[in-house]
N, C-alpha and C positions, 0 to 999 in steps of 0.2 A: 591538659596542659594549658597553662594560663597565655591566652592568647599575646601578641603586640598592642591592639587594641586598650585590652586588658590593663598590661603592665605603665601602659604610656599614661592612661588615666589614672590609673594610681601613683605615680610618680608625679604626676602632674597638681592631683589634690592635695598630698602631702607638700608640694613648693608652696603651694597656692592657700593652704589651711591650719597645717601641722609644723611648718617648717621653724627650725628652735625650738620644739616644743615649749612648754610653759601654757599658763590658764588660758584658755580662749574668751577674750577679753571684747575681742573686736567685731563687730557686724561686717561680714563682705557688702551690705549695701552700705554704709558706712565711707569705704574705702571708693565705690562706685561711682556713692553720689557726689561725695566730693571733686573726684575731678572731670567728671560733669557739667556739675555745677558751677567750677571752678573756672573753664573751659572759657566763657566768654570777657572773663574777667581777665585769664593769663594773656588771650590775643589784643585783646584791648593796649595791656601792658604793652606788652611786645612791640605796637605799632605808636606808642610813646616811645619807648627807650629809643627806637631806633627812625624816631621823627616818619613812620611811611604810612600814609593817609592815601592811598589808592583806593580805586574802586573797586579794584581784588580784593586787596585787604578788607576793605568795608563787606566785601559782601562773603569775603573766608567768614570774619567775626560772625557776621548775619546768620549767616548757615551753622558753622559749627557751634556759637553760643547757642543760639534757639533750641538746637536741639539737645542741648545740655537742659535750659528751661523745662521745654516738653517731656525730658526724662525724671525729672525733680515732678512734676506734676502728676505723671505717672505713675509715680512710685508713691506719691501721696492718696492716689485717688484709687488703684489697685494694684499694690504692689506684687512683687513676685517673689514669693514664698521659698525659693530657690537662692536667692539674695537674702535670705535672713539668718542665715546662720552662724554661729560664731567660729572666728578665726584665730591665731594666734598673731602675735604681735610680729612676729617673724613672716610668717605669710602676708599679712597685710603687707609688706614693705616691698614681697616677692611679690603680688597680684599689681603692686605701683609699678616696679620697676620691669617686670617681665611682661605686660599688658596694656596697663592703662596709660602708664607714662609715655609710649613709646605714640601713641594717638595725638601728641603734642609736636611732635618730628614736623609734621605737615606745616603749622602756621608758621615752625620757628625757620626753616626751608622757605620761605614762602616771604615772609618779613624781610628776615637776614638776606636772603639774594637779591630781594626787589622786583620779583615778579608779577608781571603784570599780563594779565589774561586777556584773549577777545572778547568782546561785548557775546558774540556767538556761545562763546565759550562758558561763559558766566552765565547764560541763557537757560543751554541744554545740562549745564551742574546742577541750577537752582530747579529744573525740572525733576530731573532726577534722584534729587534729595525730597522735594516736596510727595512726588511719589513713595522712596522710600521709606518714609515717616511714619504717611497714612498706612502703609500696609504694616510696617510693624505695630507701631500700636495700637491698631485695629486688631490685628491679631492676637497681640497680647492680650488686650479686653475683652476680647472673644473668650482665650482662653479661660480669663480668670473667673468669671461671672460666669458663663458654664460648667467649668468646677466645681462652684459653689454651689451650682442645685443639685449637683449626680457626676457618681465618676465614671470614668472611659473614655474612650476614642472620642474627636471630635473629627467629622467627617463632612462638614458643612461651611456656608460664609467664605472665611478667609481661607480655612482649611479642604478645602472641597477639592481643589487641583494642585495643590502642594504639603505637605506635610511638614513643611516649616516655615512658614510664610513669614516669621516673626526674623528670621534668621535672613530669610531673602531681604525683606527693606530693610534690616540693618546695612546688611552688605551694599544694597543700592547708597544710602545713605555716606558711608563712610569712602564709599567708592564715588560717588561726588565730591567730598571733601579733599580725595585724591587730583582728583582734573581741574580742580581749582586751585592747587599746590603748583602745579606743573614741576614735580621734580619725580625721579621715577622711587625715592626713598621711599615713600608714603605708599605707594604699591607693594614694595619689598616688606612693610607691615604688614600689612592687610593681608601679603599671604601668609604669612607667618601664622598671625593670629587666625584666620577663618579657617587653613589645615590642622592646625596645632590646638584650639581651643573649639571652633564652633564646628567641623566634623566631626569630631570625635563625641560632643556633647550631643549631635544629631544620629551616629549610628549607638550610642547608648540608648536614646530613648529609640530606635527604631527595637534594639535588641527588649525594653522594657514593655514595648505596646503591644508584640509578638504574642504576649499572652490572653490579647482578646479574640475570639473565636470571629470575628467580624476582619479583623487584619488584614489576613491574605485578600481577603477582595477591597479593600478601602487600599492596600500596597498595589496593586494591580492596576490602578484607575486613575493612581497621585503618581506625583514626581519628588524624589527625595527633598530636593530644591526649588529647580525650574518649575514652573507649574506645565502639568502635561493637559496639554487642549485637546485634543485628540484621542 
């Protein structure tokens, strides 16, 4: 019997790949990098339109552009082969509007009300983004370049106490971007998204890595998430 798990990610690939069918014309990093990329450009905007030059706002743009930057560098220097695939024109629109776009809530929340953070507050954000950064894309790099000389399990580095450390700083990350919003909307994403896209992508590959004979003890010793110290 085809599990929930199962059925949820197949309906989810098909919104997100398949959706209208027609020729899959589009790269999902494509759609990625753009709004991204896009990202310090739209806040920017946003703090024109609506004249608000704070030091929040300066330092949302700071935070959340950058790290649109360092994803566009990333993706130039080693990409993820997971992002390369072709989409239809219909999914590309569904991965905007059901995902990425919704990552844009936070500056327009943030602009549009006039909120304005503690210096404390802007302090312990900009920690915890600058944290969350270094571990993803440390992790991802990890990943990619050990790939490329052998495949299997990687059990070492970034991967040594967690089993998806690439997932953890994102989540740090975007969850910085949250505390710098101050509105609870931006949280109300971010679960959406990390139940609905990044756990389900997290117990697929726990169910795909199951077939290395080394598993059971490298699962034993990680933490799905959290990293397990102890």
């Amino acid at each position: 019997m085809t599990s929930l798990l199962d059925r949820w990610l197949a309906l989810r690939d098909h919104l997100s790949e398949d959706f209208l069918g027609g020729p899959k014309v589009v790269k999902l990093a494509w759609v990625i990098n753009l709004q991204k990329g896009g990202t310090l450009f739209f806040v920017l905007g946003l703090m024109v339109a609506f004249d608000v030059f704070t030091p929040t706002a300066w330092t949302y743009a700071a935070l959340h552009g950058s790290y649109g930057l360092v994803w566009l560098l990333k993706e130039l220097v080693f990409p993820d082969p997971g992002w390369q695939r072709r989409i239809t024109i219909g999914g590309a629109v569904n991965a905007w509007l059901l995902v990425l776009g919704l990552y844009w809530l936070a500056p327009v929340l943030l602009v549009v009300n006039g909120h304005e953070a503690s210096p404390m507050t802007l302090g312990a954000a900009t920690l915890l983004y600058v944290l969350g950064v270094v571990v993803m894309v440390g992790a991802d790099a990890q990943k990619y370049f050990v790939l490329k000389e052998r495949p299997g399990l990687i059990t070492t580095g970034f991967f040594a106490r967690t089993r998806n450390p690439n997932y953890l700083g994102e989540m740090m990350l975007y969850a910085a971007f949250a505390v710098v919003a101050g509105h609870v909307a931006p949280w109300l994403v971010l679960g959406f998204v990390w139940s609905a896209v990044f756990l389900p992508n997290m117990l697929r590959k726990e169910a795909s890595m199951a077939r290395y004979p080394e598993w059971a003890a490298y699962r034993a010793r990680t933490g799905l998430l959290l990293p397990r110290l102890f």
